[in-house]
ZAMARGU-4260 file (C-alpha; in steps of 0.2 Angstrom, whole numbers, plus 5000, padded with zeros to 4 digits):
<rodrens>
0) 4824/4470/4567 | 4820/4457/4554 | 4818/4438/4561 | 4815/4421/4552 | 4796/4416/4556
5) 4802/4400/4567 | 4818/4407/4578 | 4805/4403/4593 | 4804/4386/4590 | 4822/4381/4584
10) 4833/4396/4587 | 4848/4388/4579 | 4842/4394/4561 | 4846/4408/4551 | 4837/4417/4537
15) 4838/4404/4525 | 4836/4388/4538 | 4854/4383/4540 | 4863/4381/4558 | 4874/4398/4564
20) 4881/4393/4579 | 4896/4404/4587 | 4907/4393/4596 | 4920/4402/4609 | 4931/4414/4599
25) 4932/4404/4583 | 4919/4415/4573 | 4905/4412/4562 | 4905/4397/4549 | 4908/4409/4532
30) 4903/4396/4523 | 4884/4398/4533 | 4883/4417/4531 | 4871/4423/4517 | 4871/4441/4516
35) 4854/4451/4513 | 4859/4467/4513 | 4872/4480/4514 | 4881/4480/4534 | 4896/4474/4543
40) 4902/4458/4545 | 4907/4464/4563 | 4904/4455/4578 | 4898/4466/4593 | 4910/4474/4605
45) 4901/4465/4620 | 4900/4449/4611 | 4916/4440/4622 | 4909/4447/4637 | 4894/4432/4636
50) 4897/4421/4621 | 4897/4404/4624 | 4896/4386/4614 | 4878/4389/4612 | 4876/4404/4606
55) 4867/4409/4590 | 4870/4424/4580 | 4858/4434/4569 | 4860/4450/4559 | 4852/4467/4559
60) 4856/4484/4551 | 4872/4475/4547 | 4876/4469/4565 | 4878/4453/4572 | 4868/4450/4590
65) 4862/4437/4600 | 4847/4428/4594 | 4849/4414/4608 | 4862/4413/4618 | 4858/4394/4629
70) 4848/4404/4643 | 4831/4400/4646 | 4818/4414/4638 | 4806/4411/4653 | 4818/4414/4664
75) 4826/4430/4657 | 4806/4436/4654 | 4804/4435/4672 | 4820/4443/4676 | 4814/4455/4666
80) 4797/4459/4671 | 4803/4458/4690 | 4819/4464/4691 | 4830/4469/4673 | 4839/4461/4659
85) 4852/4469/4649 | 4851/4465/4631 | 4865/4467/4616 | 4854/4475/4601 | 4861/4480/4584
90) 4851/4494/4582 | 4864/4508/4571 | 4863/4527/4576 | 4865/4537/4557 | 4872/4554/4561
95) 4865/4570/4551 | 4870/4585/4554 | 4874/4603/4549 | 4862/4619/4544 | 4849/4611/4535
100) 4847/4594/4548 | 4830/4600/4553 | 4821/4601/4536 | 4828/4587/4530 | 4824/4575/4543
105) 4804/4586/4542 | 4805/4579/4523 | 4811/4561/4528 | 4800/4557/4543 | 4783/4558/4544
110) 4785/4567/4562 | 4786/4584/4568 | 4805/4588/4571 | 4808/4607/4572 | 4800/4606/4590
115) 4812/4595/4597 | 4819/4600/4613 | 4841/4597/4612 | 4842/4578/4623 | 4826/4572/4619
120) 4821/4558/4606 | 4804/4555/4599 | 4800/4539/4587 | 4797/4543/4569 | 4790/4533/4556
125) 4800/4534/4536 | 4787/4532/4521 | 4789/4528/4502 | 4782/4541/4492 | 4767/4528/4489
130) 4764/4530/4508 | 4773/4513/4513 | 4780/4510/4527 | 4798/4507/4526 | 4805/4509/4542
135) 4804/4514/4559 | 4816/4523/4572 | 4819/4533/4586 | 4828/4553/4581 | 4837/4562/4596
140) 4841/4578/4595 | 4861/4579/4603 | 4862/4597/4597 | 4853/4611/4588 | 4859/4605/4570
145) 4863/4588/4576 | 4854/4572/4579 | 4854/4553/4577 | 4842/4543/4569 | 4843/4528/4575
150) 4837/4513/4561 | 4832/4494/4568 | 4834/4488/4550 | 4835/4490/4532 | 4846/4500/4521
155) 4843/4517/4529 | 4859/4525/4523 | 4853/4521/4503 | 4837/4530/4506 | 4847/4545/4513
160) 4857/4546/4501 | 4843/4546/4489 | 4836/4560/4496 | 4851/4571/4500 | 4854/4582/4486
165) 4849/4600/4490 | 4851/4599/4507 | 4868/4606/4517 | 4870/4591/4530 | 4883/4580/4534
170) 4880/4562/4536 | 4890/4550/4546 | 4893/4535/4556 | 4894/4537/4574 | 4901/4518/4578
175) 4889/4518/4589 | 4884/4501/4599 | 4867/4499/4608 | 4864/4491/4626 | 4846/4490/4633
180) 4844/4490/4652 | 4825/4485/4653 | 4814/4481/4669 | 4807/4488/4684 | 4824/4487/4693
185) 4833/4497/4676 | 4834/4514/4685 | 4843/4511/4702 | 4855/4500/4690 | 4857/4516/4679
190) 4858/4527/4693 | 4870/4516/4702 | 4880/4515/4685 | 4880/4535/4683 | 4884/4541/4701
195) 4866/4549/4703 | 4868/4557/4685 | 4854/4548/4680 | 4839/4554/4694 | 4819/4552/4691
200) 4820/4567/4682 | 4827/4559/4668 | 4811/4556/4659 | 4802/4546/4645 | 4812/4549/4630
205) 4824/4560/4639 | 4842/4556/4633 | 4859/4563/4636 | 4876/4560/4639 | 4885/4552/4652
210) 4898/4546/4659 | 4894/4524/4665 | 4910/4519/4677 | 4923/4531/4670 | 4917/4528/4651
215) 4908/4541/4641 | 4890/4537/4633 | 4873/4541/4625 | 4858/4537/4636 | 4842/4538/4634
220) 4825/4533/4642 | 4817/4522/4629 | 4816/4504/4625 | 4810/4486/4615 | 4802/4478/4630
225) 4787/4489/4638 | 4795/4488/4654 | 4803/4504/4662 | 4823/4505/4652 | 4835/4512/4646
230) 4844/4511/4631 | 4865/4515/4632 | 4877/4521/4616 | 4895/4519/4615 | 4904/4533/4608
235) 4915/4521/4597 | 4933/4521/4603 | 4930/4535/4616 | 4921/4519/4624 | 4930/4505/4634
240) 4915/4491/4627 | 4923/4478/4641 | 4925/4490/4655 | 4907/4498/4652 | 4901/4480/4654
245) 4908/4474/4669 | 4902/4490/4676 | 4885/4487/4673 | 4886/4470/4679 | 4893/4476/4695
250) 4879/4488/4697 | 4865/4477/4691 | 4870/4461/4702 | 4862/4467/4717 | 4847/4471/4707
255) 4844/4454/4702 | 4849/4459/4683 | 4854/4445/4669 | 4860/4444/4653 | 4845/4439/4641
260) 4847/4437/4621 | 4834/4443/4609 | 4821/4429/4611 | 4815/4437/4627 | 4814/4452/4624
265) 4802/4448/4608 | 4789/4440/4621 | 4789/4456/4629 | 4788/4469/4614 | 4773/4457/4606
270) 4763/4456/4624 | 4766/4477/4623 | 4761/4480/4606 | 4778/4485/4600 | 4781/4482/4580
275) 4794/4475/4570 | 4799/4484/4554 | 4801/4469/4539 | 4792/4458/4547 | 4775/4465/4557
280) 4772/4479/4543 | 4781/4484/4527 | 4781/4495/4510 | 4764/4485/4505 | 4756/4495/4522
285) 4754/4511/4527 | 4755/4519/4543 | 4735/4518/4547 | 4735/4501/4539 | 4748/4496/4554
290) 4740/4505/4567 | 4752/4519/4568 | 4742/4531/4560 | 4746/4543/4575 | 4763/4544/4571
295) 4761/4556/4554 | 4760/4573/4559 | 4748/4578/4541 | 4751/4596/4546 | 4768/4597/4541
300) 4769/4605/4524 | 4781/4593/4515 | 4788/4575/4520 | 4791/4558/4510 | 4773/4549/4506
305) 4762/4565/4512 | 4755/4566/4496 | 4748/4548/4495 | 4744/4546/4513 | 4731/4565/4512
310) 4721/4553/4501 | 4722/4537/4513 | 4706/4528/4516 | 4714/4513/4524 | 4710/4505/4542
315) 4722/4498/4554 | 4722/4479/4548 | 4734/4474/4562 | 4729/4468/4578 | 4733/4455/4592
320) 4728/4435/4594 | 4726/4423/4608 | 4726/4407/4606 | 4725/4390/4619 | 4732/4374/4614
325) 4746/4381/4605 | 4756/4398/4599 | 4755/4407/4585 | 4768/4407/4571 | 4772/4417/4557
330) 4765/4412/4541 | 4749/4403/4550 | 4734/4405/4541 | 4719/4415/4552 | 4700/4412/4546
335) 4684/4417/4550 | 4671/4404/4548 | 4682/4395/4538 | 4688/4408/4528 | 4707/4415/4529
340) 4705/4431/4533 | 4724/4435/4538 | 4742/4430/4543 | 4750/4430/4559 | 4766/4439/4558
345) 4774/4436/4573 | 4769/4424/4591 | 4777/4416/4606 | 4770/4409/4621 | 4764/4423/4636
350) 4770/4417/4650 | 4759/4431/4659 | 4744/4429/4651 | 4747/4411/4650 | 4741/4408/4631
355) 4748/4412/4614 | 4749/4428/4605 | 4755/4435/4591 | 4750/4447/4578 | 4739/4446/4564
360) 4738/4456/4548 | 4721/4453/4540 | 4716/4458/4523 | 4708/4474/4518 | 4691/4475/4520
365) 4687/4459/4533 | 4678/4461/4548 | 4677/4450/4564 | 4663/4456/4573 | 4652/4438/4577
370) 4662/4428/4566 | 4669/4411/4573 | 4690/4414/4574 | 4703/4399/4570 | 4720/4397/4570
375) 4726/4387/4555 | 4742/4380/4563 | 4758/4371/4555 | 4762/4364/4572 | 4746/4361/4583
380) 4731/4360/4568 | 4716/4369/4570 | 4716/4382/4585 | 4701/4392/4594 | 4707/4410/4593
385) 4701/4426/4600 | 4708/4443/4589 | 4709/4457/4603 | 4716/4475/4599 | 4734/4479/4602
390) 4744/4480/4615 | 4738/4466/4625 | 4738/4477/4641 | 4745/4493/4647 | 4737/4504/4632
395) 4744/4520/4639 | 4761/4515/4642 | 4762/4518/4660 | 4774/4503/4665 | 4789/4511/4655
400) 4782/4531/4659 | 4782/4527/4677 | 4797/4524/4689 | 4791/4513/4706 | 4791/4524/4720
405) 4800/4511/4732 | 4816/4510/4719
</rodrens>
C-alpha cells in the first residue's frame, strides 16, 4: 500500500499534501482527488458501516480505505495486541484461471507455484526483468486451474497483460473486498462468526471458503499486523457487505474487538518487519537488496528477472532503526560518523518497545559495524540511533503461527 511519508504526523494529507476529509455520506471533495494510477473511484462497501466527520480517505490498488478515521492509534494498537481489531484494506484479489494458470503464474512470480496445495496461499514476490522489485502479494490457490493473486498496490493488471500472450488463461476481477481480523482474540471471533467452521486446524496460510452469518466468503489465515489474523473476501454481490459487518461486530464485541483505520496497523507491521511495496522497496531493488532474498525459488527453470538476479551480488541494505527523543520519518537522513549513509523509509512511535522505529535503506556498499549512528531529523534535529536487523522481535513468526491455548 503506498502512503505519503508524513500521514503519521498529520493524517489529514493526501499524496500531494492537500486536506481529504469524508464527511457523513457527502463523498470526497473531487476537486482534492489527484489520480496516480489506474483504479476505481469506488468507496468501500463497509465504508457507512464506520465513517464519520473525521475520517480520512486514501487510496490503494484503486480503492479508497481508511487512512484515519478519528480513533486513537495507541488505543487500536493495544486492542490489537491484546485482544483484535478489524481493519477495511484495499488489497484487490486479480483472478487467473484456466489450463495454463500454473505456468504462468511460475513465469510471473518468483515463487514456486505448481506445488500448491488447493486452499492454501503462499506470498510471492513479482520482479522486472532487471530483477527489481515491483510488487508483492499473497496467491491462493481456490482450485486446481484457479487462483487469486492478491496485489497491495500498483498496476498489476497492466503487467499481466503484458505478459499474457501465449498463455490460455482467463483473467478477471473477482469484486472482491478485503477485511483483516488481527489480534490474539481473532480466532474465537472467526470461529464464533463461522459456526466452528473455522477450528485450530485452519492453519497458517490456510484459506477456504466459508459462510460468516449467513454470507458466503474467502478466508484465509494471513495478515498485515504480525499478530495471529485473518483476512475475509467478499464474493461481490454473492455478499451482504452490511450484514457480514454487523455480524462480526456481534461476534467480536465480547472479544474486546474495535474498529481500527490503517494508522495502527502500520505501527504493528513496522515492529514485525512487514514491507510495504512503493515505498520500503521498489524497481531500483532487488529482492536480496530488500531482504527478501528467500522468497526467489532460483531452481525454477524460467520466471520474470531470473536471468539478472542468477548474477545478483547484492546484500540486504534494509534494516531496522531505533531512535530516543523522537521518531523516524520518511525522507530522514541516517549518517554514520557524520556521513548519510541511508533513508528511513518508513517510522512511527512503538508503543511496545517504547522508542522510535522505522526502516532504513542504506546505500550499497556502507557498513555500520563501530561507526557512531544519527538520525538527521526534519522534526526533532539530530537523533542518537541504533540500526538493528529486521523484525524488531518475533524473527520466526510464532505470534501469528501460533493460536493461544486458553482461546
Amino acid at each position: 500500500m503506498t502512503r505519503t511519508p508524513d500521514h503519521k504526523d498529520n493524517p489529514r494529507k493526501n499524496n500531494h499534501g492537500k486536506d481529504h476529509p469524508r464527511k457523513g455520506n457527502s463523498g470526497p471533495d473531487p476537486s482534492r482527488i489527484h489520480p496516480v494510477f489506474l483504479g476505481s473511484d469506488a468507496l468501500s462497501p463497509f465504508h457507512d458501516c464506520y465513517a464519520n466527520e473525521d475520517t480520512v480517505l486514501r487510496r490503494a490498488a484503486g480503492r479508497y480505505f481508511a487512512q484515519y478515521n478519528g480513533d486513537d492509534p495507541v488505543k487500536g494498537y493495544w486492542a490489537l495486541r491484546r485482544a483484535a481489531a478489524l481493519f477495511d484494506v484495499p488489497e484487490r484479489p486479480v483472478e487467473i484461471s484456466g489450463p495454463d494458470a500454473v505456468p504462468f503464474l511460475e513465469y510471473l512470480t518468483t515463487r514456486r507455484v505448481a506445488d500448491m496445495k488447493k486452499g492454501r496461499g503462499r506470498y510471492v514476490l513479482l520482479c522486472t526483468h532487471q530483477g527489481g522489485l515491483l510488487m508483492d502479494g499473497v496467491l491462493f490457490r481456490l482450485a486446481e486451474d484457479r487462483f487469486w493473486l492478491v496485489q497491495p498496490d500498483g498496476d498489476l493488471d497492466t503487467w499481466i497483460l503484458a505478459h499474457r500472450h501465449g498463455y490460455d488463461i482467463a483473467v478477471s476481477d473477482p469484486g472482491s473486498r478485503v477485511l483483516q481480523l488481527q489480534g490474539p482474540r481473532s480466532f474465537a471471533i472467526m470461529n464464533a462468526a463461522s459456526g466452528g467452521a473455522i477450528g485450530r486446524d485452519f492453519g497458517y496460510f490456510h484459506s477456504g471458503f466459508f459462510t460468516l452469518g449467513g454470507q458466503p466468503v474467502y478466508a484465509s489465515r494471513t495478515g498485515w499486523s504480525g499478530e495471529l489474523g485473518y483476512e475475509i473476501y467478499t464474493l461481490g454481490d454473492q455478499t451482504d457487505c452490511p450484514r457480514l459487518w454487523s455480524h462480526l461486530m456481534e461476534c467480536g464485541g465480547p472479544e474486546g474487538m474495535v474498529f481500527a483505520s490503517m494508522q495502527t496497523i502500520n505501527i504493528r507491521r513496522i515492529e514485525a518487519g512487514i514491507l510495504d511495496s512503493g515505498s520500503d522497496f521498489d524497481t531500483s531493488m532487488t529482492p536480496h537488496a530488500a531482504g527478501l532474498g528467500r522468497f526467489v525459488d532460483r531452481a525454477k527453470n524460467d520466471f520474470i528477472g531470473r536471468a539478472s538476479l542468477l548474477d545478483e551480488v547484492e546484500q540486504n541494505r534494509l534494516f531496522g532503526i531505533k531512535t530516543h527523543g523522537g521518531t523516524p520519518k520518511a525522507g530522514d537522513a541516517v549518517l554514520a560518523d557524520g556521513t548519510v549513509i541511508g533513508r528511513i523509509t518508513t517510522g512511527a512511535f512503538s508503543p511496545l518497545l517504547e522508542c522510535g522505529i522505522g526502516y532504513v535503506r542504506l546505500l550499497p556498499g556502507i557498513t555500520v559495524e563501530g561507526r557512531t549512528i544519527t538520525l538527521a531529523s526534519e522534526r526533532f534535529g539530530t537523533l542518537d540511533a541504533e540500526i538493528t536487523p529486521l523484525p524488531f522481535y518475533d524473527p520466526d513468526k510464532l505470534i501469528p503461527r501460533t493460536i493461544p491455548a486458553s482461546t
